[in-house]
BALOBA-1460 file (C-alpha; in Angstrom, 3 decimals):
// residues 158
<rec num="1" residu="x" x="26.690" y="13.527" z="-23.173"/>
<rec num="2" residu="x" x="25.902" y="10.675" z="-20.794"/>
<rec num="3" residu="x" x="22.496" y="10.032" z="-20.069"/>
<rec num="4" residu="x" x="23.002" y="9.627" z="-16.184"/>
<rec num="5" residu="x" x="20.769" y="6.574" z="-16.249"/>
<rec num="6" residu="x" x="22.565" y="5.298" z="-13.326"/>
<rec num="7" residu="x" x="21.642" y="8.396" z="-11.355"/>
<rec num="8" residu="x" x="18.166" y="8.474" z="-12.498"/>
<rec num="9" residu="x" x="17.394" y="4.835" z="-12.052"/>
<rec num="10" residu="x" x="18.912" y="4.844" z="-8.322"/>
<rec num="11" residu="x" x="18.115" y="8.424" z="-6.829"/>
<rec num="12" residu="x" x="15.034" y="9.712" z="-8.544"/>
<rec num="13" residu="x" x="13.018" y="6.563" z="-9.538"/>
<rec num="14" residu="x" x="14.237" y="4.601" z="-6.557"/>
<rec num="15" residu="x" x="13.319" y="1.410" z="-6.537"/>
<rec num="16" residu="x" x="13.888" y="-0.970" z="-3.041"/>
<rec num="17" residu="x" x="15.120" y="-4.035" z="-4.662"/>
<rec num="18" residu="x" x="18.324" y="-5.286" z="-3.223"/>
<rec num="19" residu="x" x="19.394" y="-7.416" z="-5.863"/>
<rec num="20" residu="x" x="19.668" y="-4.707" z="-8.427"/>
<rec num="21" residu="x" x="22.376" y="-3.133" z="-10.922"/>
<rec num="22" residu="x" x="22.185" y="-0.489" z="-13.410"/>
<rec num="23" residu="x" x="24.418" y="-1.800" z="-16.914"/>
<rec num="24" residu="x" x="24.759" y="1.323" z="-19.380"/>
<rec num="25" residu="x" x="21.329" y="2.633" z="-19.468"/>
<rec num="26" residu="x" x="19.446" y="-0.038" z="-18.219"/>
<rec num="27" residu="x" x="18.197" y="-0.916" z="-14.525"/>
<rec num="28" residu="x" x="17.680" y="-4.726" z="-14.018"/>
<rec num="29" residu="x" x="16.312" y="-6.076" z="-10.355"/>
<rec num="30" residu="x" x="15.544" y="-9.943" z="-9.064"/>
<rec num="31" residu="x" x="12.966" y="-8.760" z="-7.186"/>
<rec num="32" residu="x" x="11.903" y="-11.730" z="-5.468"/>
<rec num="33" residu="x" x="14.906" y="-14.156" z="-5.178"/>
<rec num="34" residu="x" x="12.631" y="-17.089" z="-5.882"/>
<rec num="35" residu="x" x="11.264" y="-16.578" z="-8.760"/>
<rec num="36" residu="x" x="13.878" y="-16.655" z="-11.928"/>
<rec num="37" residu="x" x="12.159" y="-13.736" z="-13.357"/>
<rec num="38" residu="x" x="13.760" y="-10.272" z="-13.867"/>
<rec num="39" residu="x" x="12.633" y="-7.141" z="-14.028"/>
<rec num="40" residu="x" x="14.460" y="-4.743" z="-16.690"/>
<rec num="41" residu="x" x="13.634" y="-0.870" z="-17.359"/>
<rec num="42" residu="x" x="15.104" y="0.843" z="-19.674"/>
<rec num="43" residu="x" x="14.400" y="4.679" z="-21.111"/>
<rec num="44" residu="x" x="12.298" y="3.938" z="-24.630"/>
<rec num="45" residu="x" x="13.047" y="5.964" z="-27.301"/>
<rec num="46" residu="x" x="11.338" y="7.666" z="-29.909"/>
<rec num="47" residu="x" x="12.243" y="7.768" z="-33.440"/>
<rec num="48" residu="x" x="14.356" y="10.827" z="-33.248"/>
<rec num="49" residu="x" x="17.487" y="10.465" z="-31.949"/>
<rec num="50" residu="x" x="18.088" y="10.490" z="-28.338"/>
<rec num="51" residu="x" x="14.556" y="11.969" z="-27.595"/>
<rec num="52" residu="x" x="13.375" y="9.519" z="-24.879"/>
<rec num="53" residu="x" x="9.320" y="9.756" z="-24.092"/>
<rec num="54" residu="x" x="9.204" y="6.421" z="-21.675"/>
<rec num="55" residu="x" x="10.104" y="3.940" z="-19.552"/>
<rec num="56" residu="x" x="10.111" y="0.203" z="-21.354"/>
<rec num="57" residu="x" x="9.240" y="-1.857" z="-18.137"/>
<rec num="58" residu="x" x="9.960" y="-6.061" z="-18.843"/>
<rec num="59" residu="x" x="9.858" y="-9.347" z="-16.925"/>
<rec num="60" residu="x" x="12.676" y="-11.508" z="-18.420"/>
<rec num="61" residu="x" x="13.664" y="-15.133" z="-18.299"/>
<rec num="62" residu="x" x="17.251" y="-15.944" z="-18.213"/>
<rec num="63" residu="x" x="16.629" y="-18.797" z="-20.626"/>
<rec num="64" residu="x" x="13.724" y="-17.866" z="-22.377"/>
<rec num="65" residu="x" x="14.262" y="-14.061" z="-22.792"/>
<rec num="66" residu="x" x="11.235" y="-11.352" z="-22.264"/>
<rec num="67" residu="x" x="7.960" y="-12.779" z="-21.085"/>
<rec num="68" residu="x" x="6.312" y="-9.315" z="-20.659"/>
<rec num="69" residu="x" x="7.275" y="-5.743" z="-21.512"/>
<rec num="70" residu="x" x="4.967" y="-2.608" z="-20.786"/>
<rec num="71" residu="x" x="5.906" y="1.248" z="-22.038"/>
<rec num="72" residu="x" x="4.824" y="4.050" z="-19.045"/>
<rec num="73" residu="x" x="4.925" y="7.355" z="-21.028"/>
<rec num="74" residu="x" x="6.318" y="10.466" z="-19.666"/>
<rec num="75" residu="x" x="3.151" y="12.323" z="-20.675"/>
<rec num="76" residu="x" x="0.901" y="10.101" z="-19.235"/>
<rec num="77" residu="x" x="2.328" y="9.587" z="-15.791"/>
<rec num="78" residu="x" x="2.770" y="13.623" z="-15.421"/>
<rec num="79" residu="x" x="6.914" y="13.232" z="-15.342"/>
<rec num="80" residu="x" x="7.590" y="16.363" z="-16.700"/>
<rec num="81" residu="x" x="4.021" y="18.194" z="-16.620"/>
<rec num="82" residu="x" x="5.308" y="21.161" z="-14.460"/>
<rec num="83" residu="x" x="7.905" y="21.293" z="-16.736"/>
<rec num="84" residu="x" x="5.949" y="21.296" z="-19.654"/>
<rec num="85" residu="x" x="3.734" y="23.724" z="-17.648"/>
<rec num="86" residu="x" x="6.235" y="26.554" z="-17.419"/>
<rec num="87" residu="x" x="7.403" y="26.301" z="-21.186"/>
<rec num="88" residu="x" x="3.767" y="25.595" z="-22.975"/>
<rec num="89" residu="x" x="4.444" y="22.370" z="-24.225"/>
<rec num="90" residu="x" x="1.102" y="20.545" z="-24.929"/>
<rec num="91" residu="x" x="0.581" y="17.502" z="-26.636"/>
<rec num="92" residu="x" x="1.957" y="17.949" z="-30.319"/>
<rec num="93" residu="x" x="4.468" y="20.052" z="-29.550"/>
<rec num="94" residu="x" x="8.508" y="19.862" z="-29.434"/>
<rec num="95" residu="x" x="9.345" y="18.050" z="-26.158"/>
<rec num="96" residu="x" x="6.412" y="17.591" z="-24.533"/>
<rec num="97" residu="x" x="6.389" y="14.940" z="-22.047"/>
<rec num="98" residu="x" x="9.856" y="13.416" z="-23.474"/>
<rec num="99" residu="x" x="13.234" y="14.821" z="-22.814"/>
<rec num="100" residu="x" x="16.502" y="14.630" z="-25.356"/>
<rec num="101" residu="x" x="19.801" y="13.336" z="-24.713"/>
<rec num="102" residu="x" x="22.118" y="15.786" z="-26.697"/>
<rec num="103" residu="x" x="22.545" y="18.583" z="-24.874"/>
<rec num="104" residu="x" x="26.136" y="19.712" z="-23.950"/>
<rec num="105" residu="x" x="25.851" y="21.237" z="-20.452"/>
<rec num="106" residu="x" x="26.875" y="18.495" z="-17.337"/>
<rec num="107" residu="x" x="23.114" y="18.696" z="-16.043"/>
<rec num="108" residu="x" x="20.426" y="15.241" z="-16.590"/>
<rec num="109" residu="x" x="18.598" y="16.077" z="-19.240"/>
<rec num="110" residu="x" x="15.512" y="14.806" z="-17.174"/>
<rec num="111" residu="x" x="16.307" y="16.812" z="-14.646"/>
<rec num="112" residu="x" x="12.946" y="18.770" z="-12.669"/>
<rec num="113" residu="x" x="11.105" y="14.984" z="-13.430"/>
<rec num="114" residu="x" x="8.430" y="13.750" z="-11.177"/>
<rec num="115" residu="x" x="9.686" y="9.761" z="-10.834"/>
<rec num="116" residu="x" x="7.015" y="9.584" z="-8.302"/>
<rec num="117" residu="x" x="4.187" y="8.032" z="-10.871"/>
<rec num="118" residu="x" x="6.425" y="6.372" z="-12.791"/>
<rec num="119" residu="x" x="7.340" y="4.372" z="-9.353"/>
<rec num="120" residu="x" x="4.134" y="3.531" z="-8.219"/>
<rec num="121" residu="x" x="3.499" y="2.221" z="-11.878"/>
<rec num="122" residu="x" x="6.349" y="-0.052" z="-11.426"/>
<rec num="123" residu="x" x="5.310" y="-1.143" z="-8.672"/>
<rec num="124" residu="x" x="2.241" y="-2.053" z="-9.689"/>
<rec num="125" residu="x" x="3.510" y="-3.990" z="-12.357"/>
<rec num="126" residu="x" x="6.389" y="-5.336" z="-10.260"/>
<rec num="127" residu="x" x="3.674" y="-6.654" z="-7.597"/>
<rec num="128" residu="x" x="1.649" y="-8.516" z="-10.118"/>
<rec num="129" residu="x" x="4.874" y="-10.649" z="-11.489"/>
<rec num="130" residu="x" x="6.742" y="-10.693" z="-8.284"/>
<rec num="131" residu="x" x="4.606" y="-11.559" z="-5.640"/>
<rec num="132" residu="x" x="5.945" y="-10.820" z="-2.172"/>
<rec num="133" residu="x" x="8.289" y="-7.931" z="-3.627"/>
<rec num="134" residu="x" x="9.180" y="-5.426" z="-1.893"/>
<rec num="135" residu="x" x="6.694" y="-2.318" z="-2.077"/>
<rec num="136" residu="x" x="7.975" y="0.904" z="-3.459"/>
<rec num="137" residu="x" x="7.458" y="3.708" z="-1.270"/>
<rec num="138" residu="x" x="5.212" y="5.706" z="-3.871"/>
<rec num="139" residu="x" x="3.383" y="8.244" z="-1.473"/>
<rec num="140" residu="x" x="4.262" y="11.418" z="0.195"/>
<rec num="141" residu="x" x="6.469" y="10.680" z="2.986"/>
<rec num="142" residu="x" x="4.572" y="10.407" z="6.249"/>
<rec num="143" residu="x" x="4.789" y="12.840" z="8.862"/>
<rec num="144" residu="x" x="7.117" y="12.560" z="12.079"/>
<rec num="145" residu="x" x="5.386" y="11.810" z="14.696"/>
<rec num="146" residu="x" x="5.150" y="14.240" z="17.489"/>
<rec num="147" residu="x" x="6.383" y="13.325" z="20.996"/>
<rec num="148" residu="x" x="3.504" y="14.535" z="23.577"/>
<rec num="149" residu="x" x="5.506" y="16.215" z="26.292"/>
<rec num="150" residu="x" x="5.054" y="14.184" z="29.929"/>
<rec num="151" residu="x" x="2.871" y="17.431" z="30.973"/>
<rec num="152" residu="x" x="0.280" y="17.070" z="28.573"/>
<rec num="153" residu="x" x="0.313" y="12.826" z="29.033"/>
<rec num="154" residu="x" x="-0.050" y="13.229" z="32.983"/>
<rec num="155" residu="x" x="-3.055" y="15.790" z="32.043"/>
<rec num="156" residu="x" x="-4.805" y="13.641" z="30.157"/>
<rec num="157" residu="x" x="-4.318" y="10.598" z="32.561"/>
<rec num="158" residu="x" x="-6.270" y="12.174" z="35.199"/>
């Protein structure tokens, strides 16, 4: 089964780099087209077979290779904690805060994660390497604002 790394990387975790391409399962970004740096993420795995339990998160150098590289854990970041919530899973046991990539059905096998964490710690780490990247949108989206009908406005003028 595919691991739908292109889906996850562009629709869930979302990052707002332009210059950006997802190669097999890994997302790479030149997130501020000044620098020569890179930025590469790529789903870390554990040592079972296709059981993934974080994000690796690197700055690369096109000539000298990785500079930096940082893992963000499912379990830590809450990805899958409502998951993990509804089946039991604490720490210790099965697939607790990791999800596995052998499944036969056509569905992610991350699907239900919370990317939200994971994109404000990428962020984070992206602003400290890239400085005057673009900012990842990392909260809750902000309310429309409310048009005040011309009633109410003339009220309040008088």
């Amino acid at each position: 089964m595919p691991l739908f790394a292109e889906q996850f990387f562009t629709d869930h975790l979302a990052l707002p780099y332009t210059e950006a391409a997802v190669v097999g399962d890994t997302y790479y970004a030149r997130p501020a087209p000044d620098l020569p740096l890179r930025l590469r993420v790529s789903f870390a795995d554990t040592r079972y077979h296709k059981r993934y339990d974080a994000l690796r998160v690197e700055v690369v150098h096109p000539e000298r290779g990785r500079i930096d590289a940082q893992l963000l854990y499912f379990a830590e970041h809450g990805a899958f904690a409502a998951r993990d919530k509804r089946m039991d899973w604490r720490p210790g046991d099965g697939l607790h805060g990791s999800f596995t990539d052998w499944r036969s059905t056509g569905t992610p096998p991350w699907e239900g994660v919370n990317a939200t964490p994971l994109r404000a710690a990428i962020d984070r780490y992206a602003q400290l390497w890239f400085p005057g990247a673009p900012s990842a949108h990392t909260g809750p989206k902000a309310p429309a604002a409310v048009p005040t009908p011309p009633a109410a406005r003339a009220a309040r003028s008088r």
